[in-house]
C-alpha positions in Angstrom: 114.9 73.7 137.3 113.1 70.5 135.7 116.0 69.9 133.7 118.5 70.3 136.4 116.1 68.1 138.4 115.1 65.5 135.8 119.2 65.4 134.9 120.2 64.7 138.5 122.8 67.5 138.4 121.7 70.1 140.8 124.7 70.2 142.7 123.9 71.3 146.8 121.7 73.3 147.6 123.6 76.1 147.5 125.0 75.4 144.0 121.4 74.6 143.0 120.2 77.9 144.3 123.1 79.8 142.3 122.6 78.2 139.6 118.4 79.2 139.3 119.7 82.9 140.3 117.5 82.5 143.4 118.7 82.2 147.3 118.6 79.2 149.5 115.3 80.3 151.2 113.6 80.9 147.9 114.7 77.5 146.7 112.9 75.5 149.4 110.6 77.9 149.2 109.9 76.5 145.5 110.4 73.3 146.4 107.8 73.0 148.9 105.2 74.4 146.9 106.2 71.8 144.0 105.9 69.3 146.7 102.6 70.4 147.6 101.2 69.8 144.3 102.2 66.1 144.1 106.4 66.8 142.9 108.3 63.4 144.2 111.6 65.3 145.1 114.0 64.6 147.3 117.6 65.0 148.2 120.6 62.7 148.0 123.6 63.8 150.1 125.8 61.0 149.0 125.7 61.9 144.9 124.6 65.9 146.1 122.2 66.6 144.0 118.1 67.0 144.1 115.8 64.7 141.8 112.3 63.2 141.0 111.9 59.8 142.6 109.7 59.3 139.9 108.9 61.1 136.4 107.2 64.5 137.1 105.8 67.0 134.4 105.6 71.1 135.0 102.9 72.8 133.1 102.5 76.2 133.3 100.1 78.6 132.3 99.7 82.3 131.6 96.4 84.8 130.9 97.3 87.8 130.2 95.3 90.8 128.7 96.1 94.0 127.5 96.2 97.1 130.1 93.4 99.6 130.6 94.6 103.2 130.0 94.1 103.7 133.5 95.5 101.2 134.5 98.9 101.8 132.2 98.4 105.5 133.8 98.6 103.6 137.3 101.3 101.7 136.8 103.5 104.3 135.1 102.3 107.1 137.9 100.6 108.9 135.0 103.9 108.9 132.7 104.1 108.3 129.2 104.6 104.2 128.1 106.7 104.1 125.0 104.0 103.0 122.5 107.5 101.1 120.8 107.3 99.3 123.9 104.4 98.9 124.9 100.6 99.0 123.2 97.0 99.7 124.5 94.6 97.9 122.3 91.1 99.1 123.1 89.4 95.4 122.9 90.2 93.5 126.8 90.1 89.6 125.0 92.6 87.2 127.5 95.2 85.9 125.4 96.9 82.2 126.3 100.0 81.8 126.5 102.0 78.9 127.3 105.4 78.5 128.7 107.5 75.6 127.9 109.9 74.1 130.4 
């Protein structure tokens, strides 16, 4: 999406939509809320495309910690994980990942 934006080749909204694997709806949807925290987009209808009026960053964050037992036997409805797949590690530290856009 931010390159799409920052590229000025969304296409229409439709188009745009497609192309994030998302539906119309849950485009604006997105939109808003990036608009809501301070994202300058807007629309042009004569070169159909979305973009940043001015230069925007995206910074996104994730905390995640490994599961419980119960709650890996929650989640699974009390069935087996693949331990392949999957690992219970018995500390509960919150590890940091970070995504890049």
């Amino acid at each position: 999406m931010q390159r799409l934006l920052e590229g000025r080749c969304t296409g229409t909204p439709e188009e745009f939509a497609g192309k994030l694997g998302i539906s119309r709806t849950s485009l604006y949807e997105t939109i808003d809320e990036l608009k809501s925290r301070g994202a300058p987009i807007v629309y042009s209808k004569s070169i159909k495309t979305f973009y940043y009026t001015e230069p925007f960053e995206i910074s996104i964050s994730c905390y995640m910690r490994p599961m419980t037992f119960q709650e890996e036997k929650e989640f699974t409805g009390g069935k087996f994980f693949s331990k392949i797949l999957f690992f219970r590690t018995l500390g509960s530290e919150i590890s940091n990942v970070s995504l890049l856009c």
